[in-house]
MARGUDO-418887 format. One record per residue (C-alpha): residue in one letter; x, y, z. Coordinates in pm, whole numbers, padded with zeros to 5 digits, always signed. Layout:
BEGIN
aXYZ ...
This chain:
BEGIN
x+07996-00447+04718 x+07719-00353+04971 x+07556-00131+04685 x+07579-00467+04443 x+07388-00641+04764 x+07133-00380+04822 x+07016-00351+04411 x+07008-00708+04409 x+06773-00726+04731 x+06532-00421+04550 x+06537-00633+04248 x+06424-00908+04459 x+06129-00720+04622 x+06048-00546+04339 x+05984-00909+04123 x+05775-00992+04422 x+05579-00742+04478 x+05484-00748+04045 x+05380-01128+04121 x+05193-01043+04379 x+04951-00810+04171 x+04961-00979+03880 x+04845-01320+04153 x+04586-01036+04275 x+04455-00930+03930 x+04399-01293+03823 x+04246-01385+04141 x+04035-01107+04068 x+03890-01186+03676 x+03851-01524+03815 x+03627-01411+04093 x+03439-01204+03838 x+03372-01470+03625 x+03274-01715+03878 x+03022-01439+03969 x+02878-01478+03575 x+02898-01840+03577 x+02611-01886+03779 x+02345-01691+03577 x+02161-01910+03336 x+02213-01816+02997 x+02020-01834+02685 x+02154-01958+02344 x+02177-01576+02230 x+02417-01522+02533 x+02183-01325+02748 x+02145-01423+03121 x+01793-01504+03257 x+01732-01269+03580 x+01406-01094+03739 x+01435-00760+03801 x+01405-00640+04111 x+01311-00292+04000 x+00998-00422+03772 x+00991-00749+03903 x+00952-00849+03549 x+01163-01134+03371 x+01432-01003+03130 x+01720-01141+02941 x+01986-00935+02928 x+02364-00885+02851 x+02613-00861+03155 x+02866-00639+03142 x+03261-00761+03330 x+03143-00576+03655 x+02810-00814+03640 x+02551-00524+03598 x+02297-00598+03371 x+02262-00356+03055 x+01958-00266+03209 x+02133-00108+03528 x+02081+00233+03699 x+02310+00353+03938 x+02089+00551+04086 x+01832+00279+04111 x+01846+00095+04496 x+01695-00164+04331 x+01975-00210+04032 x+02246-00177+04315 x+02096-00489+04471 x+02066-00641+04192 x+02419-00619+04145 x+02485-00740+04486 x+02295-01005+04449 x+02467-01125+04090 x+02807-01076+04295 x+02713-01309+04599 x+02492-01541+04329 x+02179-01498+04489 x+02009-01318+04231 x+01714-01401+04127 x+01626-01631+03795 x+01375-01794+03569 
């Protein structure tokens, strides 16, 4: 009987806890597309940003992490780029 109570009470948590990351995941693609939403795109699907590395204006694809296909990681420039595409203050034309 108590071993009947305690599976049912793991079962319980267990559910609970799986909503809560699947809540967490969702909140999460959301968040990253909110983050896209707010470049201007052309008609070709390319977002319109200056780069802060050439401080030239490009169209470009962006990837589901929001870096631009022209990103370098090892660029201090790309990285804020990035940061600024995250927080929407990037840059556009």
């Amino acid at each position: 009987m108590a071993d009947d109570r305690i599976e049912r009470i793991v079962r319980q948590k267990l559910r609970s806890a799986g909503r809560q990351v699947g809540e967490a995941k969702q909140a999460y693609r959301r968040a990253k597309r909110a983050a896209r939403a707010d470049l201007p795109f052309r008609e070709d699907g390319k977002a319109r940003i200056v780069c802060r590395r050439y401080a030239e204006r490009r169209a470009v694809e962006v990837d589901a992490e929001g870096r631009p296909a022209c990103f370098d990681a090892r660029s201090q420039d790309c990285q804020g780029c990035v940061e600024d595409i995250h927080a929407g203050d990037v840059e556009t034309w």
